[in-house]
MIDOSE-1310 file (N, C-alpha, C; in nm, 2 decimals, decimal comma, always signed):
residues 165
xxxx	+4,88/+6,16/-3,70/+4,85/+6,03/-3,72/+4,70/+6,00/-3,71; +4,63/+5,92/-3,82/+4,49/+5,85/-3,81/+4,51/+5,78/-3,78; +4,39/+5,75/-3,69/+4,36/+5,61/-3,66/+4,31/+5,52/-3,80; +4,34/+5,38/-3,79/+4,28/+5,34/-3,89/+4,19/+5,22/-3,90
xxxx	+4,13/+5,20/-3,98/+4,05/+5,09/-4,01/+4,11/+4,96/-3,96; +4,04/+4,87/-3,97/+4,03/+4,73/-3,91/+4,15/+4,70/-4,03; +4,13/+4,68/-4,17/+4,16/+4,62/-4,33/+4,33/+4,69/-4,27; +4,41/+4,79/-4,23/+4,53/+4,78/-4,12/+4,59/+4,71/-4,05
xxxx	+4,53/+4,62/-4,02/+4,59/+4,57/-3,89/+4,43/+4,46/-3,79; +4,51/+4,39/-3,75/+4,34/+4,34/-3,67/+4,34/+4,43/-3,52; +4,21/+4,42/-3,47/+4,13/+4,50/-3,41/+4,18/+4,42/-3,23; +4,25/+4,47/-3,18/+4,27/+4,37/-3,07/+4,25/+4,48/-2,93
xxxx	+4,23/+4,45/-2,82/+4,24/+4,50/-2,70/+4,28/+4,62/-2,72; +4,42/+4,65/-2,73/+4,57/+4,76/-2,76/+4,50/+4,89/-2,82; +4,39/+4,82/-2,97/+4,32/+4,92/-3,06/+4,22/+4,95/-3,04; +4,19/+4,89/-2,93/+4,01/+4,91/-2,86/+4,02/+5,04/-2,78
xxxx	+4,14/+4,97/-2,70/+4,16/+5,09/-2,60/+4,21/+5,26/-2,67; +4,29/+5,20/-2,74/+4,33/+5,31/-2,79/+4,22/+5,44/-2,90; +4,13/+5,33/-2,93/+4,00/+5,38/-2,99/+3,91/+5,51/-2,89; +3,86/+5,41/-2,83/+3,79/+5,46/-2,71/+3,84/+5,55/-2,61
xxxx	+3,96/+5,56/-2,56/+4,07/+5,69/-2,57/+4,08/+5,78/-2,63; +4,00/+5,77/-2,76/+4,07/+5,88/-2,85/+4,19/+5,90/-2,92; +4,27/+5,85/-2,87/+4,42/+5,86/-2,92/+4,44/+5,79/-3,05; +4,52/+5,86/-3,14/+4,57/+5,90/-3,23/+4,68/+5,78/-3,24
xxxx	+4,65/+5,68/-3,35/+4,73/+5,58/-3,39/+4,78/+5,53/-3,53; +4,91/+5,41/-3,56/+4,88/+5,41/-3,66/+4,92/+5,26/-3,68; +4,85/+5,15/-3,75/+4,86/+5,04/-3,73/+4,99/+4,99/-3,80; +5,04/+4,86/-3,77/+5,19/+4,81/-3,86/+5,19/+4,68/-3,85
xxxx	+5,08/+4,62/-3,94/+5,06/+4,44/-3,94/+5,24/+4,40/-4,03; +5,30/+4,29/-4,01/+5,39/+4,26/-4,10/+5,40/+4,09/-4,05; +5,44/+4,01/-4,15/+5,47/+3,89/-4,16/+5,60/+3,88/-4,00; +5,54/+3,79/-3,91/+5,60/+3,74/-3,82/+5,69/+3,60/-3,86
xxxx	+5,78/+3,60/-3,84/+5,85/+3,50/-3,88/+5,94/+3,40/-3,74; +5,80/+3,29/-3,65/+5,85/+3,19/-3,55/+5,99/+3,20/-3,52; +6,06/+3,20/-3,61/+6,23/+3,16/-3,56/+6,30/+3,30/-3,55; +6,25/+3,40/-3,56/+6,29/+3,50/-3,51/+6,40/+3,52/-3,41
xxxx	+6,50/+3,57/-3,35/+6,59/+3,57/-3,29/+6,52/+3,65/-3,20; +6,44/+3,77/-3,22/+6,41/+3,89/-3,11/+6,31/+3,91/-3,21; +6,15/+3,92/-3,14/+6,05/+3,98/-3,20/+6,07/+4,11/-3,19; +6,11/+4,23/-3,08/+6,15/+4,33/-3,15/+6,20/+4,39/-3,22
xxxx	+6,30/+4,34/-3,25/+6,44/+4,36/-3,38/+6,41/+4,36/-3,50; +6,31/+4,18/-3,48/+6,23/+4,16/-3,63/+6,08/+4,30/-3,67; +6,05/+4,34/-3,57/+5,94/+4,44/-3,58/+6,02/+4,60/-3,64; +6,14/+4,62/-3,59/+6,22/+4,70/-3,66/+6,22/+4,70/-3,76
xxxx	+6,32/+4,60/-3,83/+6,35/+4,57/-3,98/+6,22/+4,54/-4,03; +6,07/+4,50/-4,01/+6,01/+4,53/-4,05/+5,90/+4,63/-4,11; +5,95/+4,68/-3,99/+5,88/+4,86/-3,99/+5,96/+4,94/-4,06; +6,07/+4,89/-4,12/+6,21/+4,98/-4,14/+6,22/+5,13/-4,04
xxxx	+6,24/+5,10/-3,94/+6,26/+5,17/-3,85/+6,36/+5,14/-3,77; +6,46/+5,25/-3,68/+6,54/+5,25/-3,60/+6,51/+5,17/-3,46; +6,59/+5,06/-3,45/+6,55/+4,96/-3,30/+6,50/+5,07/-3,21; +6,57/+5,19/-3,21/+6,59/+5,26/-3,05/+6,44/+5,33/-3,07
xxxx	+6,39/+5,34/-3,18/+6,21/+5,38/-3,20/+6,10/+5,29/-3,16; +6,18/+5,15/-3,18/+6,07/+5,00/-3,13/+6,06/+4,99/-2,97; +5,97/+5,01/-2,90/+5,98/+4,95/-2,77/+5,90/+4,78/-2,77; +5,97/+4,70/-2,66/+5,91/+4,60/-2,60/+5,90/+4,66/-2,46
xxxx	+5,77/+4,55/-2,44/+5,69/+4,55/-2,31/+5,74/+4,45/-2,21; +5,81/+4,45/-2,11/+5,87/+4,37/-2,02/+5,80/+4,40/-1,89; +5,72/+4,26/-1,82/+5,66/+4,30/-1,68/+5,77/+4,23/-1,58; +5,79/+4,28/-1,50/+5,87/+4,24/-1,37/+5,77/+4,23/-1,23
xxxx	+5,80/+4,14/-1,15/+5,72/+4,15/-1,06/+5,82/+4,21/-0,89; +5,78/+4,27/-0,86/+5,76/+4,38/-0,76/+5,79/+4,30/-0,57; +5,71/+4,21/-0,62/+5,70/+4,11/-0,49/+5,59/+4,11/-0,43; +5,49/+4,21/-0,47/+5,36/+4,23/-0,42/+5,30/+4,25/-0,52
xxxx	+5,33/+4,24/-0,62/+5,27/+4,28/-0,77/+5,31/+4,30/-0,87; +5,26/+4,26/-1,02/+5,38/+4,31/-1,15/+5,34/+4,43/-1,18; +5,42/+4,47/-1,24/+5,42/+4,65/-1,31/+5,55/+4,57/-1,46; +5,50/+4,71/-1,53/+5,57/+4,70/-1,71/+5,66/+4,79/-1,69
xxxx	+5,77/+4,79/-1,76/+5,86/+4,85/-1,83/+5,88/+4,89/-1,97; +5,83/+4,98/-2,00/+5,86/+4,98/-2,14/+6,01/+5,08/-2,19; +6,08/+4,95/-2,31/+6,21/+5,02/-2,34/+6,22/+4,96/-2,45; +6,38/+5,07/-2,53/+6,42/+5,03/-2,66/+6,44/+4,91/-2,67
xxxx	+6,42/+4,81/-2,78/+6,43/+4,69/-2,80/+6,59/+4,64/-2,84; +6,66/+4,77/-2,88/+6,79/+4,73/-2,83/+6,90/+4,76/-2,75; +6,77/+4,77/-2,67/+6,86/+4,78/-2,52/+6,80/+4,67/-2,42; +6,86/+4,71/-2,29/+6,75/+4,60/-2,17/+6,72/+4,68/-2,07
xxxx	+6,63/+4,62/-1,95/+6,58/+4,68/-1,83/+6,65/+4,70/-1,74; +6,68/+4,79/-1,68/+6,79/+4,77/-1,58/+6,66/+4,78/-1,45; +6,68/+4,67/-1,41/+6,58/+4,62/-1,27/+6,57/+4,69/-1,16; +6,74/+4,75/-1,12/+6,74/+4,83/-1,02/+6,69/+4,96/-1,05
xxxx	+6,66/+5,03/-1,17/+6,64/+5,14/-1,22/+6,49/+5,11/-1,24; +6,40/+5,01/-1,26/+6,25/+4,98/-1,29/+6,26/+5,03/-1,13; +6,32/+4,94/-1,08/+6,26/+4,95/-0,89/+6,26/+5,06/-0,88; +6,32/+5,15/-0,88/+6,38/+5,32/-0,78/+6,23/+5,41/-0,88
xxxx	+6,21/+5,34/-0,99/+6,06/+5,41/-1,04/+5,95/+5,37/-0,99; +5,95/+5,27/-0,94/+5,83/+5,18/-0,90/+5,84/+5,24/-0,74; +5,94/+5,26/-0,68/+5,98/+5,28/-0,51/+5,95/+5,17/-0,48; +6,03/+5,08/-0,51/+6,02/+4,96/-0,42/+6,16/+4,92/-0,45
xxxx	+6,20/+4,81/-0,31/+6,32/+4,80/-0,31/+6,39/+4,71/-0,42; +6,33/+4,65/-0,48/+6,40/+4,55/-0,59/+6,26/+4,48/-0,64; +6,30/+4,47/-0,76/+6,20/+4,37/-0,89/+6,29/+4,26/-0,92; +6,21/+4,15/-1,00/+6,26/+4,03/-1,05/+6,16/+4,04/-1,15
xxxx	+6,23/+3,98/-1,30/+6,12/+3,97/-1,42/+6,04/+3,85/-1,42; +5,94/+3,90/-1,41/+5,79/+3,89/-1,40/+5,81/+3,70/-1,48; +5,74/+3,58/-1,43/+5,74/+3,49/-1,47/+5,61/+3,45/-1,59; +5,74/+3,39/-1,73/+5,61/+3,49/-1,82/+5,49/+3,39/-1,80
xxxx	+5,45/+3,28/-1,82/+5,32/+3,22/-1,77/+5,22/+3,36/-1,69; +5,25/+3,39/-1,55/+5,22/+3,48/-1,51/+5,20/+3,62/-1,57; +5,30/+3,67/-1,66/+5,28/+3,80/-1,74/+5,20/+3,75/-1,87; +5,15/+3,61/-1,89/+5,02/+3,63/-2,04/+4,94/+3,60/-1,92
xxxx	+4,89/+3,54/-1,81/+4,79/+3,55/-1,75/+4,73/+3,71/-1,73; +4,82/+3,74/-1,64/+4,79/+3,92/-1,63/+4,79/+4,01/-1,70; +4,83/+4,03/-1,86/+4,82/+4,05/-1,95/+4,72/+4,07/-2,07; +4,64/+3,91/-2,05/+4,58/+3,87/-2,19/+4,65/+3,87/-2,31
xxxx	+4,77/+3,89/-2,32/+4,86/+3,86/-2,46/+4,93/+3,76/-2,44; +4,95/+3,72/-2,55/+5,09/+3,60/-2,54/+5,27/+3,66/-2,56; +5,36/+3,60/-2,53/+5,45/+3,63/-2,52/+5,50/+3,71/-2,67; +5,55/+3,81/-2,67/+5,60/+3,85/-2,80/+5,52/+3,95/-2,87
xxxx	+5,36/+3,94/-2,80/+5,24/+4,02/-2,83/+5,23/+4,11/-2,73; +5,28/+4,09/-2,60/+5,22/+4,16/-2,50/+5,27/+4,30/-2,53; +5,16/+4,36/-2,55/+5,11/+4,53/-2,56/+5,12/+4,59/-2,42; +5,20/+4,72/-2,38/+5,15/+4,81/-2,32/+5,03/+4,87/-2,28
xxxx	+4,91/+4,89/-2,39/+4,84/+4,93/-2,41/+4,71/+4,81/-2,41; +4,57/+4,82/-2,34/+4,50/+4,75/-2,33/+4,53/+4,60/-2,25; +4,61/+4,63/-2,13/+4,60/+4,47/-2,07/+4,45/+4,41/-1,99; +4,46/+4,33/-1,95/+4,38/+4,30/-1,89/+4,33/+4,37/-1,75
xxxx	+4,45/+4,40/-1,71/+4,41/+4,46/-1,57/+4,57/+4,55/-1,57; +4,53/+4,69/-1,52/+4,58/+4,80/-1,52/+4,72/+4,79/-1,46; +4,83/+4,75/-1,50/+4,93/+4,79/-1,40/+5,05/+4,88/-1,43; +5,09/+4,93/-1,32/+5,20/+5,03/-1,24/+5,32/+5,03/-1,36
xxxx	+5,28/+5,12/-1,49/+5,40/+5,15/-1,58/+5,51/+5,23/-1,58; +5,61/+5,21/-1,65/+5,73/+5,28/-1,68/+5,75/+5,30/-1,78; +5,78/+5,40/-1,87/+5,82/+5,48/-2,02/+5,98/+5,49/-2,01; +6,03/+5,43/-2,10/+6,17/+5,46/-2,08/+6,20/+5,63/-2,15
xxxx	+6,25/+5,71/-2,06/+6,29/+5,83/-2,10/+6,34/+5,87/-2,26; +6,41/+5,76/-2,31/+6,45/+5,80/-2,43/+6,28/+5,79/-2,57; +6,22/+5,75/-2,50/+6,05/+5,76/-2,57/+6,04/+5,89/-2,62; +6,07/+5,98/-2,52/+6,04/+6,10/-2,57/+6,14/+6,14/-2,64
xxxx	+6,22/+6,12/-2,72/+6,27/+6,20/-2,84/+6,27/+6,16/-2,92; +6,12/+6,12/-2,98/+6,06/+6,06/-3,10/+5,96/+6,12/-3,10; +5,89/+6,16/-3,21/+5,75/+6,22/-3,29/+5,69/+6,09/-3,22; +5,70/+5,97/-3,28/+5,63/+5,84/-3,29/+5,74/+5,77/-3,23
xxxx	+5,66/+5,64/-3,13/+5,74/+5,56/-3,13/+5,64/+5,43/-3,14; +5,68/+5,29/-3,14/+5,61/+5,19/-3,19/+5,64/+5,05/-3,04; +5,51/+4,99/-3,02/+5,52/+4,92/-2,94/+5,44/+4,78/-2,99; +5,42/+4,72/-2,91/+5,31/+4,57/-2,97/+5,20/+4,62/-3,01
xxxx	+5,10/+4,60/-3,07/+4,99/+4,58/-3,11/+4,88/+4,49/-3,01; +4,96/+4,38/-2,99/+4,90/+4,31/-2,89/+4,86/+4,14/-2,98; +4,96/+4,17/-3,05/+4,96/+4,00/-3,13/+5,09/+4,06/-3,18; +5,19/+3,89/-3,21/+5,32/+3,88/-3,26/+5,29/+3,92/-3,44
xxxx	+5,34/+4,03/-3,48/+5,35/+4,06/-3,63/+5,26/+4,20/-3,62; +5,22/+4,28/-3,54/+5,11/+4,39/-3,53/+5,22/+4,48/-3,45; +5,22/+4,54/-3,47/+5,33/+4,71/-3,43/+5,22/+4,84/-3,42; +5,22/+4,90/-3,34/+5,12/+5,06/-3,32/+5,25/+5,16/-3,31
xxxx	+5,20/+5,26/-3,36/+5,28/+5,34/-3,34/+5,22/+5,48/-3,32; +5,28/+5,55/-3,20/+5,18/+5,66/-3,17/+5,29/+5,78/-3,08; +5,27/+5,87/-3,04/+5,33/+5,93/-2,97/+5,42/+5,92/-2,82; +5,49/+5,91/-2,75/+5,53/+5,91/-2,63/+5,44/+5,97/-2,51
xxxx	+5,37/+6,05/-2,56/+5,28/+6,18/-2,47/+5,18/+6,08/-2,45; +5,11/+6,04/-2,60/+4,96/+5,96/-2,58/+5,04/+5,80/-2,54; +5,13/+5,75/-2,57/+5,14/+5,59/-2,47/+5,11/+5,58/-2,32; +5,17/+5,71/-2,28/+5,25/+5,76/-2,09/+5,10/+5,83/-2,10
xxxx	+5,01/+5,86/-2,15/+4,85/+5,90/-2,11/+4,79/+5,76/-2,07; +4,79/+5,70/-2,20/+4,69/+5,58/-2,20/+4,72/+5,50/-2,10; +4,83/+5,47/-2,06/+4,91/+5,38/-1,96/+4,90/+5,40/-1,84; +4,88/+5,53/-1,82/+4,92/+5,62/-1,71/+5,09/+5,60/-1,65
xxxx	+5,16/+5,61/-1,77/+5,30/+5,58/-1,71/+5,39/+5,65/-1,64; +5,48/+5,62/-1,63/+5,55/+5,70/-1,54/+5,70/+5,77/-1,62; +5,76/+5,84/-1,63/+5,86/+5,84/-1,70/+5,98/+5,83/-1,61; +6,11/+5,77/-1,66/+6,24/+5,76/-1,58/+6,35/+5,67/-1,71
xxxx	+6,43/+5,68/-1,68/+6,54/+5,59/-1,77/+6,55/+5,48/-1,68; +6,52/+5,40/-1,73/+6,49/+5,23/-1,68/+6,59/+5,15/-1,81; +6,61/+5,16/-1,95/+6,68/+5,07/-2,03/+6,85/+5,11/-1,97; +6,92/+5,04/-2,07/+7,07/+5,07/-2,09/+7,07/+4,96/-2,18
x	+7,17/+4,95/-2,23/+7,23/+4,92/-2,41/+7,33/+4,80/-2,35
C-alpha cells in the first residue's frame, strides 16, 4: 500500500502521523450520510468491504484515565475484556464530550491514530487476520486502511480479544 496524496482524502492528524511514521497507507474519502444508523457499518458498505475488516475506535475510561479499544464494527467491546488488557479492575465507556476533548476528533471521526494525547490502546485480536484493515481517518466519511502490524506500531497497542458479536 502507498501512501497517498492529499487529492485522496484530506490531510488530518491520523495522516500526519501516519506520514511522519512512515507507515504505509491508503486513503477511503466516501459521502457520509448524517442519519446513518452506525458510521461504521456505513464506512463498510462504503468501502465495500466486510464489517469484521472496519474497526471503530471506542475510548473507555479506566477511573484514572481513558485508554481506546479498537474492534470490528460489527461487534462490541466487551469492558471486562478491555479491563483484564489494560490490568485494571473495571472500565466504563469513556464520556463522549470527554473522549472529543482527549481525542481532538469528533464523535464518529475519532481515529486511532493521531490523537491528541497518547493513550493506553487495545487491537482487537481478530485485526490480525487481515492483510488490511480500515479504521477512522479522523473525520466522519474518511476510512485509512493499513495493516494490523503498522496500526498496533503507530499506537503502540496492545493486542487481546476485547470485541464479541
Amino acid at each position: 500500500m502507498a501512501r497517498h496524496r492529499q487529492a485522496d482524502g484530506p490531510s488530518t492528524r491520523a495522516t500526519v502521523a501516519l506520514d511522519r511514521a512512515g507507515v504505509p497507507y491508503s486513503r477511503h474519502p466516501y459521502e457520509h450520510d448524517p442519519a446513518a444508523a452506525s458510521y461504521g457499518l456505513e464506512a463498510a458498505a462504503a468501502l465495500g468491504v466486510e464489517p469484521s475488516r472496519v474497526f471503530k475506535t471506542l475510548l473507555v475510561d479506566t477511573g484514572t484515565t481513558l485508554a481506546v479499544g479498537v474492534v470490528p464494527v460489527d461487534g462490541q467491546l466487551d469492558l471486562k475484556a478491555v479491563a483484564a488488557a489494560l490490568g485494571v479492575k473495571s472500565v466504563t465507556m469513556a464520556d463522549p464530550s470527554a473522549a472529543e476533548r482527549s481525542t481532538g476528533y469528533v464523535l464518529g471521526g475519532i481515529s486511532p491514530v493521531g490523537q491528541k494525547r497518547a493513550l493506553p490502546t487495545v487491537l482487537d485480536e481478530t485485526a490480525y487476520g487481515f492483510g488490511t484493515v480500515y479504521v477512522s481517518g479522523g473525520r466522519r466519511g474518511f476510512d485509512i486502511g493499513l495493516s494490523p502490524e503498522d496500526l498496533a506500531s503507530v499506537t503502540r497497542a496492545r493486542r487481546a480479544r476485547i470485541g464479541r458479536t
